[in-house]
C-alpha positions as CSV (number, residue, x, y, z in Angstrom):
1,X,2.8,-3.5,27.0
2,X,2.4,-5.4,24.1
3,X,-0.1,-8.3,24.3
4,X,2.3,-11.9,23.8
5,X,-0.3,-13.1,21.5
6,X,0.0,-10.2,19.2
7,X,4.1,-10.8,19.3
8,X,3.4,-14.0,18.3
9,X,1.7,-13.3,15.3
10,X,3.8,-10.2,14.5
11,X,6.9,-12.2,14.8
12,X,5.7,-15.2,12.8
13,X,4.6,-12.1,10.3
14,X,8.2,-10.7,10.2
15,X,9.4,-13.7,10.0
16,X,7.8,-14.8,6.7
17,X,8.3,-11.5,5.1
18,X,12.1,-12.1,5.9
19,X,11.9,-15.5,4.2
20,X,10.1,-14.0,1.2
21,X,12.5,-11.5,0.4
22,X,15.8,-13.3,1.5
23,X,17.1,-14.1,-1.9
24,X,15.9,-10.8,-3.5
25,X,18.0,-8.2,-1.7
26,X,21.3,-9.2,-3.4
27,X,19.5,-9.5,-7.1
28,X,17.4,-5.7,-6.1
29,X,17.9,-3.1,-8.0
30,X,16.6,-0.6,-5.5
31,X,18.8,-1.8,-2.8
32,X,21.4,0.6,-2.1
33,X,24.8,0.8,-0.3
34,X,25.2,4.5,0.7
35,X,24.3,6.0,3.4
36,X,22.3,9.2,5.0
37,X,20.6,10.7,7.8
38,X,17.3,9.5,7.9
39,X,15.5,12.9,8.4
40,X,16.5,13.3,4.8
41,X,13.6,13.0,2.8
42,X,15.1,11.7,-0.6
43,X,18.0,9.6,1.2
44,X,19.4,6.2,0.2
45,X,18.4,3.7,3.1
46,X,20.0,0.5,4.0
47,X,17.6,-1.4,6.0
48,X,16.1,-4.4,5.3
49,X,13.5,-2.6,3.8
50,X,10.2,-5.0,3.1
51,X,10.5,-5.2,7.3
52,X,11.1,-1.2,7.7
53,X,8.3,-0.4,5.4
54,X,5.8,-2.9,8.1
55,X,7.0,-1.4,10.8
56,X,6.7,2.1,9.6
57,X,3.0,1.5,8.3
58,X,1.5,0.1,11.7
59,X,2.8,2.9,13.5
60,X,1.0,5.3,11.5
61,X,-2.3,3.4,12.3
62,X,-2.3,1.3,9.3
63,X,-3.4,-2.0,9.3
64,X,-1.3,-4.5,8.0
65,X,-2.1,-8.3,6.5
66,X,0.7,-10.3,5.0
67,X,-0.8,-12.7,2.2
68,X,1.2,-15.8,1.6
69,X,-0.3,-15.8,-2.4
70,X,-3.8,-15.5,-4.2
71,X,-5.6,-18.3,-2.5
72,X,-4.5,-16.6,1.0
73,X,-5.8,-13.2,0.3
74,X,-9.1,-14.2,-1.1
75,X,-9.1,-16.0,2.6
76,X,-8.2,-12.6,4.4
77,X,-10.4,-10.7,2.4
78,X,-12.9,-13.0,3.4
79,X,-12.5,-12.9,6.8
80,X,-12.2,-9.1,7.1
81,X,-15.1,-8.1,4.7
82,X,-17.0,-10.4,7.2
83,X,-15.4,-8.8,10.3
84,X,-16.0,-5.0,9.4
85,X,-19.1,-5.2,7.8
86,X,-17.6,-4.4,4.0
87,X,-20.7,-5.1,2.3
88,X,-19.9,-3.3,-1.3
89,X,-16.0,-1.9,-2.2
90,X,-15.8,0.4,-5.0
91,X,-12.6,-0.8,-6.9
92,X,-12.2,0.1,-10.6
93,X,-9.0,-2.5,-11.1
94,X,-10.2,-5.2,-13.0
95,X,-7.8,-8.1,-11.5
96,X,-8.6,-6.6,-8.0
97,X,-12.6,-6.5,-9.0
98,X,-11.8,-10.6,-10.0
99,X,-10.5,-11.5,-6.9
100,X,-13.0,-9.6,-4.6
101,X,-15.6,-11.4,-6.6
102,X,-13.3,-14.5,-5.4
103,X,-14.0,-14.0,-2.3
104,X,-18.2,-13.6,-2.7
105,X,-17.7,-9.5,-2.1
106,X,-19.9,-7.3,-4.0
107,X,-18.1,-4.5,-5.5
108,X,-18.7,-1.7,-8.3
109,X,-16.5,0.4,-10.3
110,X,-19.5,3.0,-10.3
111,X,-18.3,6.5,-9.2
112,X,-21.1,8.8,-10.5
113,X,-22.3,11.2,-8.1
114,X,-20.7,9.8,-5.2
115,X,-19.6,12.7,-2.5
116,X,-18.2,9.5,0.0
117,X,-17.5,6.4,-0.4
118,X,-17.6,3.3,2.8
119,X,-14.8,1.6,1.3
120,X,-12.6,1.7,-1.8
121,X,-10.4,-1.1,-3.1
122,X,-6.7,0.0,-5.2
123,X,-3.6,-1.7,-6.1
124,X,-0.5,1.3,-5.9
125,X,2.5,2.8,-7.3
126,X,4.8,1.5,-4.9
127,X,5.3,1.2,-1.0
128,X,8.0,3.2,0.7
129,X,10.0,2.0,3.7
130,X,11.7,4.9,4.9
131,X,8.2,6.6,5.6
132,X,5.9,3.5,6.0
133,X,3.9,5.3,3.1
134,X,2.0,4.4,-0.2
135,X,2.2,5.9,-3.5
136,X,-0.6,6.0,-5.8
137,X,-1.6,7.9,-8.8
138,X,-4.1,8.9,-10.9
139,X,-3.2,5.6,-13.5
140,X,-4.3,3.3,-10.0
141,X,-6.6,5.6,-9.3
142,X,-8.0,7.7,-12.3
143,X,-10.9,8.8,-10.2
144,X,-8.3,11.4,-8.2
145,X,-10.1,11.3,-5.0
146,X,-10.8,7.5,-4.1
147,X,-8.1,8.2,-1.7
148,X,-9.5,11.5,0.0
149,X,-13.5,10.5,-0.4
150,X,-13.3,6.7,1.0
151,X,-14.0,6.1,4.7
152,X,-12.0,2.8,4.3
153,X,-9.1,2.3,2.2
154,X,-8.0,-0.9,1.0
155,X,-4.5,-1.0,-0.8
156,X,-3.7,-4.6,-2.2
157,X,0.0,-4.8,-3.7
158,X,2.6,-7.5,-4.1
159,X,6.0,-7.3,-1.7
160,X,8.3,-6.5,-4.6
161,X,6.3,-3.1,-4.7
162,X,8.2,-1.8,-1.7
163,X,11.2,0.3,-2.3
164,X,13.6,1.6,-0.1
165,X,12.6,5.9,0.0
166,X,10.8,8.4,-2.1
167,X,13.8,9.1,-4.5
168,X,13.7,5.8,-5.5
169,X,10.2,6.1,-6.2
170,X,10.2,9.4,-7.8
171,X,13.0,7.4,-10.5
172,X,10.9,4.4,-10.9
173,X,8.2,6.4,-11.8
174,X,10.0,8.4,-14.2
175,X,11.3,5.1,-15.6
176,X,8.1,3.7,-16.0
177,X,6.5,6.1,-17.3
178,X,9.3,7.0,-19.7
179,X,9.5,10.5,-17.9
180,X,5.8,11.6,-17.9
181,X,4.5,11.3,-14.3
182,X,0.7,10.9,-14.5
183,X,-1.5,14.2,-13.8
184,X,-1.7,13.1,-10.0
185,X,0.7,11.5,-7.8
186,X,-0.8,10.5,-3.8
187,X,1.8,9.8,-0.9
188,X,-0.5,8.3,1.7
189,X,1.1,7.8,5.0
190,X,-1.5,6.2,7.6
191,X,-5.4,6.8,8.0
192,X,-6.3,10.5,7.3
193,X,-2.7,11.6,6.4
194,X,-2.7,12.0,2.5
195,X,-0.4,14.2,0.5
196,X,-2.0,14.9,-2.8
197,X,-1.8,17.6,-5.7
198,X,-1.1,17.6,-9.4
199,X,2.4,17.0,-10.2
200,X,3.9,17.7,-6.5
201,X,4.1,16.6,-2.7
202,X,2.4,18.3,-0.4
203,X,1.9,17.8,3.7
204,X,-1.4,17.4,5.0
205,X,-4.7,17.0,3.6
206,X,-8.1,14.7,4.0
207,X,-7.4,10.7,3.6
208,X,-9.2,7.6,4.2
209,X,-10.3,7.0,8.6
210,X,-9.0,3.6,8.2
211,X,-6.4,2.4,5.7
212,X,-5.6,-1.8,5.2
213,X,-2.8,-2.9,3.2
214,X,-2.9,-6.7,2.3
215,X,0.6,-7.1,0.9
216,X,1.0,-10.3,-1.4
217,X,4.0,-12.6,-1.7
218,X,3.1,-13.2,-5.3
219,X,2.2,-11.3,-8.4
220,X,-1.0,-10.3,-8.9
């Protein structure tokens, strides 16, 4: 049975991610109208899909922390880095090496001869509901293994990053990338569950033991 103080904050949680995104959905241009099974891999889905994506992620094992803006994740990261010990994150992403600093965490963007890694900071592709999954790639990630060689995985990414299913991600990608996908793209879906090889999706494979997503109600 669910402990009532962990409703609490859970509701309070899905409550403020439904007030963040409640004038977005019209104005989306991911949302979508059709619908599909939703064993379908590649099928529209018509959920509100910011909550979908939450609910998805935690039950993979993730841990989730909703960030009300900047100020409120250098806070959390705060708090956490002091909770689990996170002494020194690897992170290569400059804005996300500026706002650990923020928070008085030491971190490196020094890979060299590193078999494992404690933890590992990235930002991500997108974040897919249907799944509860991340998508990375080798531009968030040009390392290739941060994802496979971290014991800890921290993914920090704003709410608009969520999208509704993997087809949708597989266009915005395309889009973005004006039809070159980068060398490697990563489908992580909870601690030690990572999909990974060049240029295709695969099931299986190492990942990170534990995997944090601080999701951001605000650019980055």
């Amino acid at each position: 049975m669910e402990d009532s103080k962990d409703s609490v904050i859970k509701d309070k949680m899905m409550n403020a991610i439904r007030q963040a995104t409640a004038s977005k959905d019209e104005a989306s241009p991911t949302k979508k109208s059709d619908t599909a099974p939703e064993g379908n891999l590649f099928a529209p889905w018509n959920k509100e899909k910011e909550i979908e994506f939450v609910q998805k992620f935690s039950k993979s094992g993730g841990a989730f922390i909703f960030c009300e803006d900047i100020a409120d994740l250098v806070n959390k990261l705060t708090r956490a880095a002091n909770a689990y010990n996170w002494h020194n994150i690897f992170c290569n992403d400059l804005k996300l090496r500026e706002i650990l600093s923020a928070a008085g965490i030491a971190n490196s963007d020094n890979i060299e001869n590193q078999s494992s890694i404690e933890v590992g900071m990235t930002s991500c592709e997108y974040l897919i509901a249907q799944h509860g999954s991340i998508v990375t790639s080798t531009v968030v990630d040009p390392t290739k293994k941060l994802s496979i060689i971290t014991d800890t995985h921290i993914v920090v990414a704003p709410i608009d990053k969520v999208v509704p299913d993997i087809g949708t991600a597989l266009s915005l990608l395309q889009e973005k990338y004006s039809n070159y996908l980068p060398a490697q793209i990563s489908i992580i879906t909870g601690p030690s569950k990572s999909n990974s090889v060049e240029e295709q999706f695969i099931i299986g494979g190492q990942g990170p033991h534990k995997l944090f997503l601080f999701m951001v109600n605000s650019n980055l």
